[in-house]
Structures are given as C-alpha cells and as structure tokens.
LODREN-611148 format. One record per residue: y, z, x of N, C-alpha, C in turn; residue in one letter. Coordinates in Angstrom, 3 decimals, always signed. Layout:
((Y; Z; X); (Y; Z; X); (Y; Z; X); "a");
...
This chain:
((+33.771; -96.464; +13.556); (+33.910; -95.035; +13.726); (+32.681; -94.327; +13.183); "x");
((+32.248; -93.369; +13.546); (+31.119; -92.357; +13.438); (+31.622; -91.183; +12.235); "x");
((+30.760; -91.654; +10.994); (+31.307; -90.580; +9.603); (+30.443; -89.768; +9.676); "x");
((+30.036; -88.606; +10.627); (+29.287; -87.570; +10.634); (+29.803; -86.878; +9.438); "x");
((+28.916; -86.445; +8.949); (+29.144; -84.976; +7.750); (+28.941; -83.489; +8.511); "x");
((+28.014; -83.722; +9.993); (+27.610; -81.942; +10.340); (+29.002; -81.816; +10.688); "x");
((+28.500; -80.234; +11.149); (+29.866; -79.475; +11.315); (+30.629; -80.378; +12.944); "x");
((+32.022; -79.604; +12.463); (+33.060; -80.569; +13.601); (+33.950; -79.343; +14.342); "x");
((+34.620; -79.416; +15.481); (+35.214; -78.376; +16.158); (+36.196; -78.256; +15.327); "x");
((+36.561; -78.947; +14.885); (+37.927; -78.920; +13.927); (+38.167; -78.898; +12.161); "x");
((+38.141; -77.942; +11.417); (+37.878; -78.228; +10.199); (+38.982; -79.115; +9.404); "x");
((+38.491; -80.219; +8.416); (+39.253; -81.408; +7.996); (+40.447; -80.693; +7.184); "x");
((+40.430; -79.726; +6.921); (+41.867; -79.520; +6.459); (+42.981; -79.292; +7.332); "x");
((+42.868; -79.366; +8.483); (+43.453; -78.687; +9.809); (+43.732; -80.022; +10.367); "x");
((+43.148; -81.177; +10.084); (+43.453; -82.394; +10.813); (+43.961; -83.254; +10.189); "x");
((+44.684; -84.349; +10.856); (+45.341; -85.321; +10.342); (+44.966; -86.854; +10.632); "x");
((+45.089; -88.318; +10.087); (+44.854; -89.003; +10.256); (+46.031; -89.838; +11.050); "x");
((+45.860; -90.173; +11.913); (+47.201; -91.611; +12.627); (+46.677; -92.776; +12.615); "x");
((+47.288; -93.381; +11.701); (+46.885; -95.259; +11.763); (+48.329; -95.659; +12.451); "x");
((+47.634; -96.753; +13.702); (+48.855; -97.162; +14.765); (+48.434; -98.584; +14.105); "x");
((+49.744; -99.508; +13.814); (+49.322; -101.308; +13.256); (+50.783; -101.310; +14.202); "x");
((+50.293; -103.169; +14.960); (+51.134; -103.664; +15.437); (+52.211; -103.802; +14.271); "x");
((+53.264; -104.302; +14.774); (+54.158; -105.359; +13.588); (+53.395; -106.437; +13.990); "x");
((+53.847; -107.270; +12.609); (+53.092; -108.510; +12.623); (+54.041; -109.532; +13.942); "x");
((+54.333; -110.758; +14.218); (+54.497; -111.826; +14.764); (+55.688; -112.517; +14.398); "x");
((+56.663; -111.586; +15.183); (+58.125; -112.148; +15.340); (+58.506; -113.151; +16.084); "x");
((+60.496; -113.622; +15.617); (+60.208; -114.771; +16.743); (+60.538; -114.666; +17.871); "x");
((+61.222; -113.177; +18.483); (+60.866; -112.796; +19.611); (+59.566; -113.015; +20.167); "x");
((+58.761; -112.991; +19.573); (+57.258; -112.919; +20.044); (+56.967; -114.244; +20.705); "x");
((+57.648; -114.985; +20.008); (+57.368; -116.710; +20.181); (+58.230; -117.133; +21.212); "x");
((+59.573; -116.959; +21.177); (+60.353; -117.142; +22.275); (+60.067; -116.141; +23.376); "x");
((+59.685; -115.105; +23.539); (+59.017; -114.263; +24.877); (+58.137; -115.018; +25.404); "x");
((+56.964; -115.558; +24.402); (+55.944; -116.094; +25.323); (+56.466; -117.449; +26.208); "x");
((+57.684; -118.313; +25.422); (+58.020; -119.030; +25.898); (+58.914; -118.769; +27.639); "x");
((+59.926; -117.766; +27.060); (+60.600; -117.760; +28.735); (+60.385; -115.604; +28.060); "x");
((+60.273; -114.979; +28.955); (+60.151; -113.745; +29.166); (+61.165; -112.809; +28.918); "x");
((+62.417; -113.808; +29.434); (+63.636; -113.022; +29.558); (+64.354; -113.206; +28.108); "x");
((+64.041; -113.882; +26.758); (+64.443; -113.837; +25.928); (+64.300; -112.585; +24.986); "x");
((+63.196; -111.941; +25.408); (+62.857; -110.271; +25.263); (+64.388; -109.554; +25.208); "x");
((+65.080; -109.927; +26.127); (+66.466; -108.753; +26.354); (+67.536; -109.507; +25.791); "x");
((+67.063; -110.923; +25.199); (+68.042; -110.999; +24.002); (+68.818; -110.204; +22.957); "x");
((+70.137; -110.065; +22.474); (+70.085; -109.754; +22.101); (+70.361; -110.767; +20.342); "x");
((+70.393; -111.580; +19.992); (+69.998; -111.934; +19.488); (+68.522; -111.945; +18.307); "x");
((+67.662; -111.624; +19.249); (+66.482; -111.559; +19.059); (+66.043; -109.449; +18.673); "x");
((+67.120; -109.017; +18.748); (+67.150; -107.772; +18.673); (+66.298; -107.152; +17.366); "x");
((+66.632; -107.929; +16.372); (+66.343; -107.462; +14.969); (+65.807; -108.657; +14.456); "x");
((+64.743; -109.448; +15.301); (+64.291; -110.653; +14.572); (+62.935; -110.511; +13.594); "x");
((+62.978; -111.818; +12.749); (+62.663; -112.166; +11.682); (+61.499; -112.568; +12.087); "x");
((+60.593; -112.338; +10.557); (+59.248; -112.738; +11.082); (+59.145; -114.370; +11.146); "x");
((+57.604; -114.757; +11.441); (+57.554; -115.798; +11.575); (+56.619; -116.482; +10.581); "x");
((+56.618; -117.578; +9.924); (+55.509; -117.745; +8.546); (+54.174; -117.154; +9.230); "x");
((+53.475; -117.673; +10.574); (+51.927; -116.573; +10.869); (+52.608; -114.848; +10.908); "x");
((+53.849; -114.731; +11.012); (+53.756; -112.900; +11.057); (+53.448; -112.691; +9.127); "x");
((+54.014; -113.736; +8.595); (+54.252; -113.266; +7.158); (+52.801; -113.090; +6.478); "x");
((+51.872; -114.024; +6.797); (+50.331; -114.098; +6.471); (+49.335; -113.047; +7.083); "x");
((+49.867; -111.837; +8.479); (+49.398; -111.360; +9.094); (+49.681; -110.071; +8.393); "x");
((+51.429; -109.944; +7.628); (+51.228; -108.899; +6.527); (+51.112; -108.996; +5.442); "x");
((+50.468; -110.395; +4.795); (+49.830; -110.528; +3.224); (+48.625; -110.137; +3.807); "x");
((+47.855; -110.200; +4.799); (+46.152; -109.911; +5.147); (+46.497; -108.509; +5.474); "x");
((+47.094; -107.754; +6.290); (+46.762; -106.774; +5.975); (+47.192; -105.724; +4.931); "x");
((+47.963; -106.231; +3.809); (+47.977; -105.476; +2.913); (+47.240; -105.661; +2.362); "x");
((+46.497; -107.260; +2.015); (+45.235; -106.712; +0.835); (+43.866; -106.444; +1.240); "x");
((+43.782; -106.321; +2.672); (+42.576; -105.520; +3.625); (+42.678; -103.684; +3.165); "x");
C-alpha cells in the first residue's frame, strides 16, 4: 500500500480502516474439495478447524 503523507480527498479522521481475513481451513474446506456437495452438509455446518487451519491462526496472530 502507498503511505503518502500529502494531502488526501478525505481527511483521516473521517475514515475508517476494513481488514477482510479469510477464516482459516476448515473441514468443510477439505471435504468440499473432495466431493462439492458436502458444502450443503449439514453436518459440516459449524465445522471445526483443521490442525493446517489451527497453524494458519497461530501465524496470523503473531504476524
């Protein structure tokens, strides 16, 4: 990103920041890639991460 200091159309008290982060790597994620239709599981509704989702949010918390 570009940290200009000159002036901006918008003054920084007037603006806000949005950070968009995936979720990390559920096992929906794993069984989707496998067959597609496990997506509309419902089972898989409220699933659990996976040990790579769990390392994907130890890295980005201490990033």
């Amino acid at each position: 990103m570009d940290a200009t200091t000159g002036p901006s159309l918008y003054p920084l008290h007037r603006t806000k920041t949005l950070h968009l982060v995936r979720h990390a790597q559920g096992i929906h994620n794993v069984e989707g890639d496998k067959d597609h239709a496990a997506y509309m599981s419902y089972d898989l509704f409220d699933a659990h991460l996976t040990p790579l989702g769990w390392s994907q949010v130890i890295a980005n918390v201490i990033a």
